[in-house]
Each structure stands twice: as C-alpha cells, then as structure tokens.
C-alpha positions in Angstrom: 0.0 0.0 0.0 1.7 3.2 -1.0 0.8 5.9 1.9 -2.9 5.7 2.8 -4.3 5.1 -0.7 -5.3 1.1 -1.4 -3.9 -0.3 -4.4 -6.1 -0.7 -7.4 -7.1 -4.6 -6.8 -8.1 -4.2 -3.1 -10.2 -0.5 -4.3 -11.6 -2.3 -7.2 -13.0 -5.1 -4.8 -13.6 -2.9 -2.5 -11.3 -4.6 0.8 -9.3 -3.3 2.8 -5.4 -3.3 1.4 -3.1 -4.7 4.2 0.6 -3.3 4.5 2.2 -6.2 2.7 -0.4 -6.7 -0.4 0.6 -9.1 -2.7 -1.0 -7.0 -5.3 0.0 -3.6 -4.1 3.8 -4.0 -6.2 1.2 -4.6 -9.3 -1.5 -2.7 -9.4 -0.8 0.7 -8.0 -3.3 2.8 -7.1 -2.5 5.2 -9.8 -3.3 2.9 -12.1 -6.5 1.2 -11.6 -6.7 0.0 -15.1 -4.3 -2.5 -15.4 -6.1 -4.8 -12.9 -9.4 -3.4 -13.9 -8.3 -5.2 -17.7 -7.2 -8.4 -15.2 -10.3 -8.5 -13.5 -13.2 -7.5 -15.4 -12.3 -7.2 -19.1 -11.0 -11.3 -18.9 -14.3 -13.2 -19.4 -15.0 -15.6 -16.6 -14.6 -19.0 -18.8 -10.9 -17.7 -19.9 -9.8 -17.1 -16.3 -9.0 -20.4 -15.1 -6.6 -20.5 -18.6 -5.5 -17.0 -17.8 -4.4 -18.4 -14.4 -2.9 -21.8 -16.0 -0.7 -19.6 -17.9 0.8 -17.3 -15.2 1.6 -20.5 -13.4 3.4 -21.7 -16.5 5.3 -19.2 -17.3 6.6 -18.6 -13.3 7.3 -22.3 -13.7 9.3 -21.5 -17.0 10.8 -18.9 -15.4 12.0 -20.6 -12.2 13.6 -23.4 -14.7 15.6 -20.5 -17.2 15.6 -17.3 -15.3 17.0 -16.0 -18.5 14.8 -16.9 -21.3 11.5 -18.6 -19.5 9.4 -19.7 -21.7 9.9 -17.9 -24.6 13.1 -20.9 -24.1 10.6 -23.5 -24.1 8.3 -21.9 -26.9 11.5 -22.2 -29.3 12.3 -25.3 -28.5 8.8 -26.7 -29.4 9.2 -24.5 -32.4 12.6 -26.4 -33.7 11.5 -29.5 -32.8 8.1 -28.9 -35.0 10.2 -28.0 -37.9 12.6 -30.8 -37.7 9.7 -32.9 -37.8 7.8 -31.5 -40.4 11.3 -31.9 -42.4 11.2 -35.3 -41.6 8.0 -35.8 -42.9 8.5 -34.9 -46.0 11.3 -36.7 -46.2 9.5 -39.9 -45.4 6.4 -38.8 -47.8 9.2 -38.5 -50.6 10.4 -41.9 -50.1 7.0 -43.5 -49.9 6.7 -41.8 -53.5 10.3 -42.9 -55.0 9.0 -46.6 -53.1 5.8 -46.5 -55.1 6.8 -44.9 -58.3 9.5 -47.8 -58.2 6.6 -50.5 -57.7 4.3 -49.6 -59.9 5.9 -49.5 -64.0 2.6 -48.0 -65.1 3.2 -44.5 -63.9 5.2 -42.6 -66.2 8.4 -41.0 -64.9 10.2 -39.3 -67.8 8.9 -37.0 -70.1 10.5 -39.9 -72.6 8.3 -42.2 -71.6 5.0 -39.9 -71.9 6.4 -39.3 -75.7 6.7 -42.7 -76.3 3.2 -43.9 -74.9 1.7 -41.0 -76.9 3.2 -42.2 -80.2 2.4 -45.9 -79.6 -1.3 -44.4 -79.3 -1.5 -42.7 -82.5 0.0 -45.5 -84.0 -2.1 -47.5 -82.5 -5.3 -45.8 -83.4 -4.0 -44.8 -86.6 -3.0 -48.4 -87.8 -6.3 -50.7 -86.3 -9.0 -48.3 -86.3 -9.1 -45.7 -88.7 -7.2 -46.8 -91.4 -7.5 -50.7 -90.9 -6.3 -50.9 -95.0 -5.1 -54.1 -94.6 -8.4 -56.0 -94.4 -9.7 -53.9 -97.1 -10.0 -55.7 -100.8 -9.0 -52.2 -102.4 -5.9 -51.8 -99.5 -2.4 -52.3 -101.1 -1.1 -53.2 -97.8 0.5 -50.0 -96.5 1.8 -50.2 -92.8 1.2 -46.8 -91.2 2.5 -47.9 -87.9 5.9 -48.5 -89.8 5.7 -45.0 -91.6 5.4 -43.3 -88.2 9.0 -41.7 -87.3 9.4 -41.6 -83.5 11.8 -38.8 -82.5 13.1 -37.6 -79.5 13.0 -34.4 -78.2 16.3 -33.5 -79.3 16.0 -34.5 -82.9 17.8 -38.5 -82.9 15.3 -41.0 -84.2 13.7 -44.1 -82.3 12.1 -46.0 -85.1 
C-alpha cells in the first residue's frame, strides 16, 4: 500500500489493502486500469486459462531465469520444424517406393512421348485406317511410316 491510498485490486474489490499486499507491487493505485483489464475485461470461462498460464510461465521462469518460456516456446518451435522436415522426407520416399513399384506411372517425359506415339500409332494403324483387311488396301503399314523422335531431334524408329 503506497501511503494511505489502497492499491487498485483491493479499491476495485472494495477490501481493505493490508501493508504487505501481494497486489500492491502490481497494481498501483495510480493505475486502476491495469487490474481493472485483469479483472473484469477477462471473461470468466478464460480465467482459469488465464491463471494456468501465469503458473506456466513462473514455472518457466524458475527453470531458465533468462529466457523462460519464450526458451521453451523455441524449443517446441525447432522440434516442429525438424519434424515436419522429416516428414517430408518420409512422404518422398513412400513416393520414390511406389513410383518404383508400380511401371505404369510414367516417370520421364521420354516415356509420356513414347506412350503418346504408340497411341497414335495405334489408333492410326487398327482403327481408322484398318487398310489391310480392305479388298481395295495395297497393304501399306502406317504404324511402320510413323517416325518416332526424340526431343532433341535422334530418331527411335
């Protein structure tokens, strides 16, 4: 209690303030709106987390007087991002894993050429132009006529 005047918890909740007020250090009278924000403004189903947190952090404090738990919020922080970079390591191996299991799944842009060529051919040489069981056909092989090239010019055939 500085000189007569209560300190702004014990006015605000109208008690009497006793010499040695754990509050009085906090919440000087001069400034009855700091606890008034404590009090009041905090609605009554956050107070018990409000509470739960100054605990924690005097706990924090009393372990690393130096950092407190700001210390213990970057540690949580690192370890999060050392395993989220795990992660993706392990999500990129079960890819290479399945990518290596499963031939279907193309994994060159070679390949995507290639398959798109044998298609055309494909379609061109059975469906379309089936010549070859026509009477009037002479025979002409367009699947042979197709040139398959790379992307950088060399031939396939």
């Amino acid at each position: 209690m500085g000189g007569n005047s209560p300190c702004a918890s014990c006015k605000l909740l109208r008690r009497r303030c006793a010499k040695d007020c754990i509050f009085a250090p906090y919440f000087p009278s001069d400034d009855p709106h700091k606890f008034a924000i404590v009090h009041k403004e905090l609605p009554v189903q956050q107070r018990a987390d409000a509470v739960s947190s100054l605990v924690y952090e005097a706990n924090a404090r009393v372990r690393d007087p130096v950092y407190g738990c700001v210390g213990a919020i970057s540690y949580l922080q690192n370890q999060v991002s050392q395993l989220q970079t795990q992660l993706a390591v392990a999500r990129a191996e079960i890819v290479c894993i399945q990518m290596q299991q499963d031939p279907i799944v193309p994994t060159s842009p070679q390949i995507l050429l290639d398959q798109a060529v044998d298609d055309k051919s494909f379609l061109l040489h059975n469906h379309y132009f089936n010549f070859a069981n026509s009477p009037s056909s002479t025979n002409v092989n367009f699947h042979d006529s197709l040139k398959r090239e790379t992307i950088f010019g060399d031939s396939l055939s």
